[in-house]
KOLLO-165040 format. One record per residue (C-alpha): residue in three letters; x, y, z. Coordinates in Angstrom, 3 decimals, decimal comma. Each point is the difference from the previous one (the first is absolute). Layout:
N
 code       c1       c2       c3
  Ala        X        Y        Z
...
END
This chain:
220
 code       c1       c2       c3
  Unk    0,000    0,000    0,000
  Unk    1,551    3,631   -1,038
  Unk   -0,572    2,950    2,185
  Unk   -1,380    2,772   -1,744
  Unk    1,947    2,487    1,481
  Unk    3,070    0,360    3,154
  Unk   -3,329    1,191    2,489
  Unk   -1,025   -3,969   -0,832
  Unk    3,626   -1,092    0,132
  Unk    0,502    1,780    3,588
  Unk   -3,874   -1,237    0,889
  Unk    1,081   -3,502   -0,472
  Unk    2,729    0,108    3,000
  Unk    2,828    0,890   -2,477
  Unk    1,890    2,727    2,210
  Unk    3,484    0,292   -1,610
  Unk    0,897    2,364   -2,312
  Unk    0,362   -1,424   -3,405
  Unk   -0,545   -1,515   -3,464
  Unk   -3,615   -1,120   -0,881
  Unk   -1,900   -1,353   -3,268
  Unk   -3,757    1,721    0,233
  Unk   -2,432    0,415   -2,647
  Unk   -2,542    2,604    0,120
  Unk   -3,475   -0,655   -0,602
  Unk   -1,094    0,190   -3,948
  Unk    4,028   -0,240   -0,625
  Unk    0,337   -3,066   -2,601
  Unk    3,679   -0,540    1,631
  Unk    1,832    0,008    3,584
  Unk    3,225    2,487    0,288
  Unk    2,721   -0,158    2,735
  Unk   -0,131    3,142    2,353
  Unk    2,207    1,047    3,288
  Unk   -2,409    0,311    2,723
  Unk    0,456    2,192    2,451
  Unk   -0,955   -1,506    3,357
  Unk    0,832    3,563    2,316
  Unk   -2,148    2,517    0,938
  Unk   -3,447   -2,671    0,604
  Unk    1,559   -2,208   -2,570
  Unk   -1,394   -1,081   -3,665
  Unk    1,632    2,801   -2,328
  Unk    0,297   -0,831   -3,342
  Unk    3,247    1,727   -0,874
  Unk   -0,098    1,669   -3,971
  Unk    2,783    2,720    0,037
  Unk    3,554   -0,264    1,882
  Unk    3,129    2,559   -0,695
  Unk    2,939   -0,740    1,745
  Unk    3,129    1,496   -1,669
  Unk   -0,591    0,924   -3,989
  Unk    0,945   -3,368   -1,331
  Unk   -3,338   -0,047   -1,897
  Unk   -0,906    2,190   -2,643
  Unk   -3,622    0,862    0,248
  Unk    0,173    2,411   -3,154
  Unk   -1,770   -2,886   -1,624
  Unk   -2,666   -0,703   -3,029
  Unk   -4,185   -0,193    0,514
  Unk    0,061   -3,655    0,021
  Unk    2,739   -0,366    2,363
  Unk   -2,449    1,890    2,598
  Unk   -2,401   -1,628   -0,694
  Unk    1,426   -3,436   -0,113
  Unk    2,539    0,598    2,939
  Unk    3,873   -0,099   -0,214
  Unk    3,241   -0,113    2,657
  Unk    0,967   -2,310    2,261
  Unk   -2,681   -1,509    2,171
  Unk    2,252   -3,012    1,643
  Unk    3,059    1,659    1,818
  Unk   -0,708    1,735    3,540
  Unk    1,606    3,371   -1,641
  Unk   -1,363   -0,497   -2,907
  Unk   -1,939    2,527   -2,382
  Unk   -3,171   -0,291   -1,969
  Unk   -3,463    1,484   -1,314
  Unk   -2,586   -2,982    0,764
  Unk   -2,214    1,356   -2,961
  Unk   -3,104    1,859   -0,857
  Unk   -1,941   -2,899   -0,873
  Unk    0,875   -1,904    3,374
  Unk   -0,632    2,796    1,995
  Unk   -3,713    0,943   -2,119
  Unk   -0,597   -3,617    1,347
  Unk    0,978    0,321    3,432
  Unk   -1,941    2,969    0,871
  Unk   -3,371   -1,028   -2,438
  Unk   -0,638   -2,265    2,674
  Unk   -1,517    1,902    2,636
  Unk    1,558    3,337    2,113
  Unk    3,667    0,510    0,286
  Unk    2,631    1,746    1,861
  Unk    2,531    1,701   -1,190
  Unk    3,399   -0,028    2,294
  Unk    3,165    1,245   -1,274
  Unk    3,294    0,445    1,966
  Unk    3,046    2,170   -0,696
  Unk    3,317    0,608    1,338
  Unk    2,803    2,423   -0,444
  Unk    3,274    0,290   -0,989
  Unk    0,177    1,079    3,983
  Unk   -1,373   -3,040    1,556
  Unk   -3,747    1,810    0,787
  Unk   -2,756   -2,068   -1,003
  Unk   -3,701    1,494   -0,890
  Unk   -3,044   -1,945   -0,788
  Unk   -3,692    1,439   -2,123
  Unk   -3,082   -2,318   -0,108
  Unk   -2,808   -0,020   -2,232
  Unk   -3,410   -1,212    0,691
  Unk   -2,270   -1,241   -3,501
  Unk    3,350   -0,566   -1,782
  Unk   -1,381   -0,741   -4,009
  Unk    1,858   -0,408   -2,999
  Unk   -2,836   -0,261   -3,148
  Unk    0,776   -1,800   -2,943
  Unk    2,187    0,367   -3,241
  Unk   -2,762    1,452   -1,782
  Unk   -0,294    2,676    2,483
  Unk    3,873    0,438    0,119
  Unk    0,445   -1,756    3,146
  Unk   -1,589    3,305    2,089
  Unk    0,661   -0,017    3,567
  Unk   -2,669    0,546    2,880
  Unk    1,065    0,756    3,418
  Unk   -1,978    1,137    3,012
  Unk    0,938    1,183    3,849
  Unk    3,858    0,323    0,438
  Unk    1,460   -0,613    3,552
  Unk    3,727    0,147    0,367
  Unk    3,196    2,199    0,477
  Unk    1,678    0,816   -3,144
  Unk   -2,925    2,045   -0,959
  Unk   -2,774   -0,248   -3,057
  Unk    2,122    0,052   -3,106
  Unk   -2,947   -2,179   -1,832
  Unk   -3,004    2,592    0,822
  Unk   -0,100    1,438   -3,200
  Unk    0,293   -3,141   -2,177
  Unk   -2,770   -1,529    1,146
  Unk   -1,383   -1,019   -3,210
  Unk    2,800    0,339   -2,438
  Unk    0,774   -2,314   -2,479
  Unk    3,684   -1,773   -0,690
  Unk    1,679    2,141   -1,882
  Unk    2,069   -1,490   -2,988
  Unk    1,163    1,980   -2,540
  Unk   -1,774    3,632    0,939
  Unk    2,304    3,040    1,111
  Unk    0,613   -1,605    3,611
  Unk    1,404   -3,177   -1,139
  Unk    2,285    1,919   -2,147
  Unk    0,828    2,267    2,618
  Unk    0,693   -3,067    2,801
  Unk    0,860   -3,042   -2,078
  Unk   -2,542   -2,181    2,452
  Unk   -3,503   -1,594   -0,421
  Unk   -1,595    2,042    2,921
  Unk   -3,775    2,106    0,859
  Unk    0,305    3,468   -1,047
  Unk   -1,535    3,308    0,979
  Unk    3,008    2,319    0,492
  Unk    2,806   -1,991   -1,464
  Unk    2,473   -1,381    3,069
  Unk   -2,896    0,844    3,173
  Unk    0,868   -3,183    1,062
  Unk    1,763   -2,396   -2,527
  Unk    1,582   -3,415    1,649
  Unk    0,859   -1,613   -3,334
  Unk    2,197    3,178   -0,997
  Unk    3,809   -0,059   -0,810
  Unk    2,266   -1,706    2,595
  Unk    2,452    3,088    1,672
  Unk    1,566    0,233    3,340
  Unk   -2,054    2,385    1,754
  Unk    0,567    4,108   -1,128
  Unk    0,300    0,049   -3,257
  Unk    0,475    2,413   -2,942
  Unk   -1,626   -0,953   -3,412
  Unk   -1,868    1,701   -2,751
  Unk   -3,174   -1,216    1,632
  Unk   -1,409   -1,238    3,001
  Unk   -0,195   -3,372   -1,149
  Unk    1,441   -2,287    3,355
  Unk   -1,494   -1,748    2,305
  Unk   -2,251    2,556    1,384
  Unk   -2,396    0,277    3,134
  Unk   -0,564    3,891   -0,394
  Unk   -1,899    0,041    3,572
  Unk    3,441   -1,497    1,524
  Unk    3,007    1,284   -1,725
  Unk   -1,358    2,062   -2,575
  Unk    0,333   -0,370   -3,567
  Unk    4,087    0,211    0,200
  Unk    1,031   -2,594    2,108
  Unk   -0,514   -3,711   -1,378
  Unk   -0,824   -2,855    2,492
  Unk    2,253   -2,608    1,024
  Unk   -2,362   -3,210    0,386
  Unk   -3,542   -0,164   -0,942
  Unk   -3,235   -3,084    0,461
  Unk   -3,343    0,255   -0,762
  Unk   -2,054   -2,630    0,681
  Unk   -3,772   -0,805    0,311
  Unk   -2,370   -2,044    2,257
  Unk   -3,492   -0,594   -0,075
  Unk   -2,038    2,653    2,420
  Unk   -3,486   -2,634    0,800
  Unk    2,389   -2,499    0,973
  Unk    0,385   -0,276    3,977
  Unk    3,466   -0,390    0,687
  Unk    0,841   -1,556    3,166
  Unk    2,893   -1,830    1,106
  Unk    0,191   -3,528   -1,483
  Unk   -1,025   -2,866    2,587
  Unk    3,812   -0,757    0,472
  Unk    1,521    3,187    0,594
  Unk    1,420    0,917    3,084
END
C-alpha cells in the first residue's frame, strides 16, 4: 500500500526523517520524496538549496517535471510542478519554508491553503494566512502564475511566482550572501535580507492541513 503523501507516511508510525515512495491520489504513478518528519512530522519536502551546486536557471519542462538531486542528504533539487499540483489537489495544504544565512540565523514563513493549479493555468499559486519570522515575501503573489519566458524569468534566470520580479524568489541564482549584479536575481527573501543579499540554504515543503498530526503510537 503507497501513502499518498509524508502526513500518511508520518501517520503510519514512520518518525525518521527520510526517503519515501507516495503516490497522490488521481496520480497514475508513485515518486520518491524526502519527508520531513520535524516540526509535527509528515512534510513532503519539494525544494532544497544548500550551496549552488544546482543550477535552477532551467527549461518549462524541467519545472514541471522536477530536476537535482533528490538522494544525497545535501543534495539539491526542484520536486516538480506536476508533483506538487498533485500533492496539494488533494485537500488543504501548508506551506512551510525554512531559510538560513550565510551568518548562521535561521527564519521560517508558513502558509495556510497552499495551491498550485494546473499547467493550463500556468501552475498559479494560492496561499492564505502567513505565520512566521522572516516576514511575508509571498503576499503579493498570491495568485501568480509560473513565470517562464516573460520579463522576470529573463531578468532572474529561475522558474518562480511573479508580481514584482525578486519579492521573494528561492529558486534565484546561487551567491554568497551581498552581492552586486545587474539585477536582483539571487536567492531572495525581500522581507528578510532585502532584495541584495542572497540566502545561504533554503526548503520548502508541504503537508496536508485536515490531517491531525499527532505523535505516532511509538514515539517517545
Amino acid at each position: 500500500f503507497v501513502r499518498a503523501d509524508c502526513s500518511e507516511v508520518f501517520a503510519d508510525d514512520n518518525v525518521a526523517s527520510g526517503l519515501y515512495v507516495i503516490r497522490p491520489d488521481g496520480s497514475h504513478t508513485a515518486l520518491t520524496v524526502y519527508c520531513d518528519m520535524n516540526n509535527g512530522g509528515g512534510w513532503t519536502v519539494f525544494q532544497r538549496r544548500k550551496d549552488g551546486k544546482e543550477s535552477f536557471d532551467r527549461a518549462w519542462l524541467e519545472y514541471k517535471h522536477g530536476f537535482g538531486d533528490l538522494y544525497s542528504p545535501n543534495g539539491e533539487f526542484w520536486l516538480g510542478n506536476k508533483p506538487l499540483h498533485d500533492l496539494t489537489s488533494q485537500g488543504n495544504h501548508d506551506l512551510r519554508i525554512e531559510m538560513e544565512d550565510f551568518e548562521g540565523n535561521q527564519r521560517y514563513a508558513e502558509y495556510k491553503n497552499f495551491k498550485l493549479d494546473d499547467e493550463k493555468d500556468q501552475y498559479q499559486l494560492h496561499v492564505g494566512e502567513y505565520t512566521g519570522n522572516a516576514g511575508d515575501a509571498l503576499a503579493d503573489m498570491n495568485g501568480g502564475d509560473v513565470e517562464n519566458d516573460g520579463r522576470c524569468i529573463r531578468h532572474s534566470k529561475s522558474g518562480w511566482w511573479f508580481s514584482r520580479c525578486d519579492s521573494g524568489n528561492l529558486n534565484g541564482h546561487y551567491y554568497k550572501g551581498p552581492y552586486q549584479a545587474m539585477a536582483d536575481d539571487g536567492v531572495v527573501w525581500y522581507t528578510w535580507h532585502g532584495w541584495w543579499y542572497s540566502i545561504k540554504s533554503v526548503v520548502m515543503m508541504v503537508r496536508a492541513a485536515d490531517r491531525d498530526h499527532p505523535p505516532p503510537a511509538n514515539a517517545a
